[in-house]
N, C-alpha and C positions, 0 to 999 in steps of 0.2 A: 854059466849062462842060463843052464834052464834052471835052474834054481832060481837066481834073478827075475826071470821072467816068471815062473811061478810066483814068486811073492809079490813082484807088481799086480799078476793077474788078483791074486787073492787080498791085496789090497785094495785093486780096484774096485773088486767083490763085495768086498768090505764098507766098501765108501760107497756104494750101489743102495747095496741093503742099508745102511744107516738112513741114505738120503730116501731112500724107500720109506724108511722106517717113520723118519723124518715127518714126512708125506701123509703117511697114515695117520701120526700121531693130529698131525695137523690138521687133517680133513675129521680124524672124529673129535677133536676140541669144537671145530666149528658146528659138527653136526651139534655134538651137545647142548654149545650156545644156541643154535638152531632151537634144539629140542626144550632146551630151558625157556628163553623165550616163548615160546610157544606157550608152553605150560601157564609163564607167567602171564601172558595176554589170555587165559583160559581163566586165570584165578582172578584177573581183573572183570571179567567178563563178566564170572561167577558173581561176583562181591556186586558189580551195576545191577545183575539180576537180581540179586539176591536184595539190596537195597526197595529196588524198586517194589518184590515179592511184600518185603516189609511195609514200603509204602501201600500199595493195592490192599492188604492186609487192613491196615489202619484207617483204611478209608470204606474198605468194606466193612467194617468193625461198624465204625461211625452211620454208617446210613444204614446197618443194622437197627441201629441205638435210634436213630430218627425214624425208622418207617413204624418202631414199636410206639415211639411217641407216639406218631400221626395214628395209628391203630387207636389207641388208648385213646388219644383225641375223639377219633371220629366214634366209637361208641360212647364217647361221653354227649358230643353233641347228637346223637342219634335217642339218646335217653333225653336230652335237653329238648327238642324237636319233636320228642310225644311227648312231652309234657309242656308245650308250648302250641302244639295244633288241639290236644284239650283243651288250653285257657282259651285259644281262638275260638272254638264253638260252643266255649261258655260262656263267651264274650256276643255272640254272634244272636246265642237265644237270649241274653240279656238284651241285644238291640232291638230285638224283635219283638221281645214283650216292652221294650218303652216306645217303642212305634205305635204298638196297641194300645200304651197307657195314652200316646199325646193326642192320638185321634180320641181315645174318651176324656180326654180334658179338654178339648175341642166341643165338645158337646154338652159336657158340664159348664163350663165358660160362658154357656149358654143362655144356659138354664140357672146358672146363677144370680145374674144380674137380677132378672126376674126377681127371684126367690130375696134378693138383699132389697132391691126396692120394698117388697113387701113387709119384709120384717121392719122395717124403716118407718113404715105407716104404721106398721101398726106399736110402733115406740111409742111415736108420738100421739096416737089416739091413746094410750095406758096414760101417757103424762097429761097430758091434757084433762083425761077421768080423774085423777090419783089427787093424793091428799099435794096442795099448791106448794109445796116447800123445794124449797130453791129451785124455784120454777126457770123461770130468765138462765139459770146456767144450763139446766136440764136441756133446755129447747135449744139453747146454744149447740148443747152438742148434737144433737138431734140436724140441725142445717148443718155444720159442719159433718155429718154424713153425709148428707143429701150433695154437698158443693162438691164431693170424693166421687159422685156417682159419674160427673162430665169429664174427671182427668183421667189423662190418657197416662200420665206416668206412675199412675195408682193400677196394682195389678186387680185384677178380681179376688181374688184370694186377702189381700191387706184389705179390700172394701168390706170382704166378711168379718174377717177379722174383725177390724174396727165395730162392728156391729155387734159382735160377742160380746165383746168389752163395753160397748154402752149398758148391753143386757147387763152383764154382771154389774155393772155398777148398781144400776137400777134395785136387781137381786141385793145386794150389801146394804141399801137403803133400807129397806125392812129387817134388817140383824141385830141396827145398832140404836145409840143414843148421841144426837149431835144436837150444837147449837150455833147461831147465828144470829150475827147483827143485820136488820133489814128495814125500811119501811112501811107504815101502812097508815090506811087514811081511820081517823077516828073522829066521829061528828064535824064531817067535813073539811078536816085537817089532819095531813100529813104527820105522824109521829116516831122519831124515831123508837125500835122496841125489840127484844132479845126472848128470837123463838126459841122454842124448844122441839126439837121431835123424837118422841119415841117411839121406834119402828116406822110403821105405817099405822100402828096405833090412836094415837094422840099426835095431835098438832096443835099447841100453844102459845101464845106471845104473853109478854109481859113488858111494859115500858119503862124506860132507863128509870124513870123515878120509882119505880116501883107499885103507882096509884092503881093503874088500869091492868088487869088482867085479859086474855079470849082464849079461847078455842074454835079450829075449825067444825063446825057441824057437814061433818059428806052428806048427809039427807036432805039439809038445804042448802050445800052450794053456798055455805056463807060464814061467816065471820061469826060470833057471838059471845056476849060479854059475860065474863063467868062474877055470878054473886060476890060482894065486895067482901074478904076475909075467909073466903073458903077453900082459896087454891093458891092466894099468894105464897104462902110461906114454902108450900110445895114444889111449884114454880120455880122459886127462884132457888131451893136447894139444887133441883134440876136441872138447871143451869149450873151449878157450881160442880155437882157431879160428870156434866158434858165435858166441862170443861177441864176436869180431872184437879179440883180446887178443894174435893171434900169425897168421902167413901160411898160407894155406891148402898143404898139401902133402899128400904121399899117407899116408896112414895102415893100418894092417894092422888090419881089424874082424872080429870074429865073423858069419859071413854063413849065416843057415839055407839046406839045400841045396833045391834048386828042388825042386817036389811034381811026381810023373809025371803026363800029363794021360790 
């Protein structure tokens, strides 16, 4: 019996500690899973931080990469912006000196009219003195300045202008050799006759037929008929020369004598 009962006891014993054993095994499986869990919500944890570390990274990186731009920008434009408030007060003394120019062109404006009427008279007192050839155009243009002086959409500057330009023509009158169909009265009738002028030297006609020869005399302000055979044949070379019909050579002209001064 005690035998018996020993081995029950010691089997219960047995079965005690197994189920014990049991127990323990089983509570640290769980802790483990506990612990492993754990672990793994650490390494997930890790990896969202870590992601994120990477993102924060890459985005510091980036607005690194932008503020050096914006840097590099703004000493570009700060070099742009002195060399842009130079132009500005280059610009600024340029305004100031045509401020000063349009007030003295206001003044000259003035004083030009003036001065263009005058040179105008006294055109026309020169043509008026001057050897008569192609008078009628000459005085044309002469009123055609004068008609320039009432318009209002002619500057002063084109009125002088225009006035230059009569000069110089006037000036080119005495350079060259021209000739010209015109009229003129010959014992009391009208003929047509093909002047000649050289320079302001000589001033001669000769009629289509050839008969009649003149010369202007400046001393008397008139007409005069040149000796019959003595200047035709010169004459009318002279014409052929004007007219680029024959080679320029020396020719024998009626020349009034110089006025004492």
């Amino acid at each position: 019996m005690t035998m018996h009962r020993l081995k029950n006891v010691l089997i219960a014993a047995l079965v005690s500690t197994g189920a014990l054993v049991g127990t323990v095994a089983a509570v640290q499986a769980s802790t483990l899973d506990s612990i492993l869990a754990v672990g793994e919500a650490k390494n997930q944890a890790a990896r969202k931080s870590q992601v994120k570390i990477d993102r924060l990274a890459d985005e510091t990186r980036d607005l690194l990469s932008d503020y050096k731009t914006v840097v590099k920008q703004i000493d570009g434009l700060k070099v742009y912006n002195a060399r842009l408030e130079s132009q500005i007060e280059n610009q600024m003394k340029r305004v100031a000196s045509i401020d000063e120019s349009i007030s003295q062109v206001t003044v000259i404006q003035r004083q030009m009219t003036p001065l263009v009427i005058r040179m105008i008279d006294g055109l026309e007192q020169f043509v008026e003195l001057d050897v008569p050839f192609q008078k009628e155009e000459r005085l044309q243009r002469i009123q055609f300045l004068r008609d320039n002086l009432d318009r209002a959409d002619v500057t002063v500057a084109e009125k002088f202008r225009g006035v230059l330009e009569a000069y110089n023509i006037e000036l080119q009158y005495g350079r060259g050799v021209d000739t010209y169909r015109g009229t003129i009265e010959l014992n009391g009738s009208p003929r047509d006759v093909d002047f000649l002028r050289v320079g302001r030297i000589t001033l001669v006609y000769q009629t289509t037929d050839g008969a009649i020869s003149g010369a202007w005399d400046k001393s008397a302000g008139a007409w005069v008929d040149l000796p019959a055979g003595e200047y035709e044949a010169a004459i009318r070379k002279g014409i052929r020369i004007a007219k680029k019909q024959a080679t320029i050579e020396l020719l024998t002209m009626p020349v009034s004598a110089p006025e004492a001064n």
